[in-house]
PADONU-838557 format. One line per field, with one value per residue (C-alpha): y, z, x; residue number from 1. Coordinates in nm, 3 decimals. Layout:
BEGIN
y: c(Y  ...)
z: c(Z  ...)
x: c(X  ...)
seq: c(NUM  ...)
//
This chain:
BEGIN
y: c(-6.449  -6.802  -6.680  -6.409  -6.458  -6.535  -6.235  -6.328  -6.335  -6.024  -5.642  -5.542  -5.755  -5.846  -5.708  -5.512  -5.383  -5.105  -5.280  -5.533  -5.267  -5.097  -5.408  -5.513  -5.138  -5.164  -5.489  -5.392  -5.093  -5.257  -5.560  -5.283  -5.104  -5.424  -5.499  -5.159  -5.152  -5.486  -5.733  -5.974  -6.054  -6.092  -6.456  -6.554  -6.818  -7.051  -7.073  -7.078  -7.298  -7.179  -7.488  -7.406  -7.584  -7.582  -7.415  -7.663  -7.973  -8.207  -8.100  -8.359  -8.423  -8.217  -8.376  -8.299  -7.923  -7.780  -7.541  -7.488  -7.142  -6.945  -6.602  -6.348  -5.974  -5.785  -5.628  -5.309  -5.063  -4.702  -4.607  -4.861  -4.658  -4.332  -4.428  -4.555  -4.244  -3.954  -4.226  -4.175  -3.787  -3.822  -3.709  -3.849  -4.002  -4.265  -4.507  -4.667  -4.358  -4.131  -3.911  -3.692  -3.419  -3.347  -3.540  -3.813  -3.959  -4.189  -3.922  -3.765  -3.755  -3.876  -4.219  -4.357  -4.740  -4.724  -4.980  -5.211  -5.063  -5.310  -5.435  -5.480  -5.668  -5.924  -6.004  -6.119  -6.323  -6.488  -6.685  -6.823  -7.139  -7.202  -7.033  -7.278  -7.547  -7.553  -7.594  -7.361  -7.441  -7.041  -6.722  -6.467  -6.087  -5.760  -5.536  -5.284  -5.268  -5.368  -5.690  -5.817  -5.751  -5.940  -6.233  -6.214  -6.267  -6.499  -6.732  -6.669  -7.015  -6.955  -6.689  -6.835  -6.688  -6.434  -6.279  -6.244  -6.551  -6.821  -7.152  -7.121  -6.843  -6.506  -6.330  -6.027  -5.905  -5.605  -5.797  -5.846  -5.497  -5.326  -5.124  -4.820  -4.464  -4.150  -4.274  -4.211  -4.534  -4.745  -4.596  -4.831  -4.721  -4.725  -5.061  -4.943  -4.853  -5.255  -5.413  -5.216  -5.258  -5.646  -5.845  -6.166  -6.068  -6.214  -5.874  -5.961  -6.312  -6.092  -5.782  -5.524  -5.177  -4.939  -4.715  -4.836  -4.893  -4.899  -4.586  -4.308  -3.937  -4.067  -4.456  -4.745  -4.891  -5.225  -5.353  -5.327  -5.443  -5.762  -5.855  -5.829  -6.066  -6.289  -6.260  -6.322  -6.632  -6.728  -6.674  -6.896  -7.204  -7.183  -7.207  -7.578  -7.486  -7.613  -7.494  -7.094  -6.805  -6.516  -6.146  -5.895  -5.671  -5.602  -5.467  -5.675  -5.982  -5.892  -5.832  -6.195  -6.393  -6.198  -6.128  -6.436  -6.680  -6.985  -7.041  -7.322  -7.102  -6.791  -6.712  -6.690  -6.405  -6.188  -5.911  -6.033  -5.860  -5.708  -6.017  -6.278  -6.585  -6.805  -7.068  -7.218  -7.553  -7.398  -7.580  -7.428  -7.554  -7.439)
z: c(-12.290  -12.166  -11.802  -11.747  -11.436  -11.475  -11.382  -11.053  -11.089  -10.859  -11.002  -11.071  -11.318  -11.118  -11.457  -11.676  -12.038  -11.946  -11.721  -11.999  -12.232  -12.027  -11.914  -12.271  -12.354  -12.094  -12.165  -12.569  -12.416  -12.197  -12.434  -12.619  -12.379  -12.261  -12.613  -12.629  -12.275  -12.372  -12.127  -12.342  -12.537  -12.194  -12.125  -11.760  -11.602  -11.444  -11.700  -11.553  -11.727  -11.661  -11.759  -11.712  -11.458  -11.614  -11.353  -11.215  -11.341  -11.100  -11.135  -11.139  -10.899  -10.904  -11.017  -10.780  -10.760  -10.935  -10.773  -10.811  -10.810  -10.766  -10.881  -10.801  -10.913  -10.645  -10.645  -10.753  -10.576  -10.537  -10.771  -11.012  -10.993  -11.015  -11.282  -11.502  -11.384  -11.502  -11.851  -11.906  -11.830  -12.127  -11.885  -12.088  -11.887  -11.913  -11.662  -11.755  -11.732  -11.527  -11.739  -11.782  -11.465  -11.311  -11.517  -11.421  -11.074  -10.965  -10.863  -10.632  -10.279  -10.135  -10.361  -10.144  -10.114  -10.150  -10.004  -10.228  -10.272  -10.236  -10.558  -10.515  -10.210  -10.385  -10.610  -10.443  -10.231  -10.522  -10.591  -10.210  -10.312  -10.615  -10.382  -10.045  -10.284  -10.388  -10.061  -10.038  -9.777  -9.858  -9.921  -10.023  -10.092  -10.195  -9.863  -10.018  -9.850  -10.147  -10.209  -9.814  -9.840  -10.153  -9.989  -9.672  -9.851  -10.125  -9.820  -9.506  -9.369  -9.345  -9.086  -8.739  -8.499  -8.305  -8.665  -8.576  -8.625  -8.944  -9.006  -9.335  -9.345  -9.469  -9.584  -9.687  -10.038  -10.156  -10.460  -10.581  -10.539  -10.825  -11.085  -10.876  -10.890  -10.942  -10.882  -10.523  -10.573  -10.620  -10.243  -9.955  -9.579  -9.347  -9.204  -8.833  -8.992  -9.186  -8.861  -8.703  -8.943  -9.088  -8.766  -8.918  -9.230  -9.136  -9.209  -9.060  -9.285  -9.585  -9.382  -9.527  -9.435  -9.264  -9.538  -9.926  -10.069  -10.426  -10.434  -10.620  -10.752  -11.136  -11.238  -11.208  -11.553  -11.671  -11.677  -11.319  -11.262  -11.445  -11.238  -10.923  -11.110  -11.157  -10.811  -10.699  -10.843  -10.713  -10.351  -10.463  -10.559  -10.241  -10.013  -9.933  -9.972  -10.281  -10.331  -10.323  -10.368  -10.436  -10.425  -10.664  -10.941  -11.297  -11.413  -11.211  -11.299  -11.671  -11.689  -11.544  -11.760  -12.075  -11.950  -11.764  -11.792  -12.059  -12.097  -12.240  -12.365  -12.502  -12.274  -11.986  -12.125  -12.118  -11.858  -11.541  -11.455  -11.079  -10.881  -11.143  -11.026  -11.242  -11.125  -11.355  -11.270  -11.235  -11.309  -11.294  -11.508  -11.453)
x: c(5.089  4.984  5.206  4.975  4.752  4.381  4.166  3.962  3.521  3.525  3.479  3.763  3.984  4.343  4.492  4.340  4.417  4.590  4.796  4.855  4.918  5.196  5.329  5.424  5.528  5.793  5.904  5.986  6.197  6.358  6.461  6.619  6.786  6.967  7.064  7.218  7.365  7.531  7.386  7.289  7.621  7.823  7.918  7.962  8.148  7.864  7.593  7.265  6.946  6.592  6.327  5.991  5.747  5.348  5.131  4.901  5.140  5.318  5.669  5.924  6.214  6.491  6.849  7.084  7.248  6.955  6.744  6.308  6.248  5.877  5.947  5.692  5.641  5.510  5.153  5.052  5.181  5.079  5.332  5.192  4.888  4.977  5.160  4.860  4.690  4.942  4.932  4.556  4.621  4.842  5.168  5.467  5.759  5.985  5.990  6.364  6.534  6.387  6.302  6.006  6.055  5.750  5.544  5.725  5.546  5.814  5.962  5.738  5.894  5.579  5.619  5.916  5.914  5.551  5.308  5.043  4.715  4.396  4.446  4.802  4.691  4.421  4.646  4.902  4.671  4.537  4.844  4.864  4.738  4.948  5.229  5.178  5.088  5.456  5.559  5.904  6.181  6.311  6.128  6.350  6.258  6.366  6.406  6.123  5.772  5.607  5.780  5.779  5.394  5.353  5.569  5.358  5.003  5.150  5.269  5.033  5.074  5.452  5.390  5.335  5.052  5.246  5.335  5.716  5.841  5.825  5.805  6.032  6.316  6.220  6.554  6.609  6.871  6.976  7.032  6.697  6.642  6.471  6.673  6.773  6.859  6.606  6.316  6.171  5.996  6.300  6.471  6.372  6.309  6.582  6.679  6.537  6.155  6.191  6.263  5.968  5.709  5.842  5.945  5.941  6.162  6.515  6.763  7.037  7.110  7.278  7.384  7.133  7.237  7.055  7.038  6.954  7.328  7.242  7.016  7.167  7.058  7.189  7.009  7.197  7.308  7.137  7.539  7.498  7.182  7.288  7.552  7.298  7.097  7.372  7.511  7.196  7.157  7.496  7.378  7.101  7.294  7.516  7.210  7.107  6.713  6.649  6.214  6.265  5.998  6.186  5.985  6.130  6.079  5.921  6.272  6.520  6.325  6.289  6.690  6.715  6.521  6.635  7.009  7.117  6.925  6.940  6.569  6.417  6.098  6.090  5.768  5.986  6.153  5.797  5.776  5.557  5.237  5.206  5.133  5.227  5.390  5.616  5.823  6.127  6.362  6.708  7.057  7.386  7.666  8.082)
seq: c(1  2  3  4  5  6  7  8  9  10  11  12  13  14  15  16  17  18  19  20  21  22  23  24  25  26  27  28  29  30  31  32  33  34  35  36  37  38  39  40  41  42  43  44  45  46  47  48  49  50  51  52  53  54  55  56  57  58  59  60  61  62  63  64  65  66  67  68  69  70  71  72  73  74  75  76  77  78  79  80  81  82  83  84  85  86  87  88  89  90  91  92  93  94  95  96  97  98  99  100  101  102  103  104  105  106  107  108  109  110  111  112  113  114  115  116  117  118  119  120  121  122  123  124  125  126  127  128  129  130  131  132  133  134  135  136  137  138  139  140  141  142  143  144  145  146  147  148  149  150  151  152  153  154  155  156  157  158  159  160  161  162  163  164  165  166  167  168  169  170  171  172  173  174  175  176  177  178  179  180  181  182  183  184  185  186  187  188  189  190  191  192  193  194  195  196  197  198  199  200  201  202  203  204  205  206  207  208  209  210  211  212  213  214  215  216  217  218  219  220  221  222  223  224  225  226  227  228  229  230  231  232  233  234  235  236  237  238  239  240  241  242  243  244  245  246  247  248  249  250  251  252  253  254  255  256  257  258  259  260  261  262  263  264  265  266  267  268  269  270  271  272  273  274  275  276  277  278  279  280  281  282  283  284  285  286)
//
């Protein structure tokens, strides 16, 4: 896809084939699970148009009420990458449903809300130019360790010195959250460990609990995921930032662009890579 991410001249590609490979695996299941589920025949009452913004073109001004929006996947995580190991083991598992039992390593107890790992790490730092370049008045992210680190590399200048403070908002939402239920991977720390470990991350802006409220032992339905989407984006147009990074997730970002979304490409609607930033003109129409 044209959106994918330029590998970086170091020794390790940012994205390799296999990554590739699984990325676009996941994306053809999950375009058909959300035609199954539904999603995409609902019609909502504010319809929401995505335009997309050229990387490396001088985007034009906003009309007023309409939002710019820099969308990021977070990194590779260490569940990304035990993942792609049990797949080259030939373990089969299916990473929509749960399935797969102990082949399936999302659901290892020892995978909850996992960190990035190093390359997880580069590549989100790779897009801190593009990222800073935009200059955002918001960051927003999910309240899961991988996608406040992502945020935090992607915009280092927004963090002042004493690394507790911010020169933009940081705010936490449940409701970017990635699709939830089963997987120990998907179940965020407790609100007391976030505060500890993210002291610049502002919690207390949408109320996040102290314990994940969408994590459940069965997986949430794609019906429900949608309408986090959507609510989501209806937080978005009441804030009066109008430049936003938002931090999220392969499959609550894929049920966006495919489910609620009007887009004005069909590129949009491809599945992000870990660390892939893509950032879309927004309006909102009653």
């Amino acid at each position: 896809s044209g959106w994918a991410l330029e590998a970086m001249a170091t020794k390790t590609p940012l994205h390799d084939a296999s990554a590739q490979k699984t990325v676009a695996s996941n994306s053809g299941n999950m375009l058909e699970r959300l035609r199954a589920s539904g999603v995409l025949e609902v019609q909502r009452k504010v319809r929401i148009r995505a335009f997309a913004v050229d990387p490396g073109a001088l985007p034009s001004p906003l009309i007023a009420g309409s939002k710019r929006l820099h969308f990021i996947r977070h990194g590779q995580g260490f569940h990304n990458l035990i993942a792609e190991l049990y797949r080259s083991m030939g373990k089969k598992f299916d990473s929509a449903t749960g399935e797969g039992g102990e082949n399936n390593p999302y659901c290892r107890l020892e995978l909850v809300d996992p960190p990035l790992t190093s390359l997880g790490r580069e590549q989100a730092s790779s897009i801190r130019q593009a990222v800073e370049a935009a200059v955002p008045d918001l960051v927003v992210v999910s309240p899961m360790v991988r996608t406040m680190q992502t945020a935090l590399l992607a915009c280092g200048s927004l963090v002042n010195s004493d690394g507790c403070s911010t020169v933009v908002p940081f705010v936490a939402h449940e409701s970017c959250h990635e699709l939830a239920g089963v997987h120990m991977c998907d179940k965020r720390q407790p609100l007391s460990d976030l505060r500890r470990d993210f002291p610049m991350i502002d919690f207390d802006a949408t109320r996040v609990a102290e314990e994940d409220p969408v994590w459940r032992t069965d997986r949430e339905t794609l019906l429900e995921l949608a309408e986090r989407c959507y609510d989501f984006m209806l937080w978005i147009r009441e804030r009066p930032e109008s430049n936003i990074v938002v931090a999220t997730h392969f499959a609550w970002l894929f049920t966006l662009f495919n489910g609620i979304l009007d887009c004005d490409r069909d590129e949009l609607k491809d599945g992000f890579l870990t660390g892939q930033l893509r950032t879309i003109d927004m309006e909102f129409e009653d």
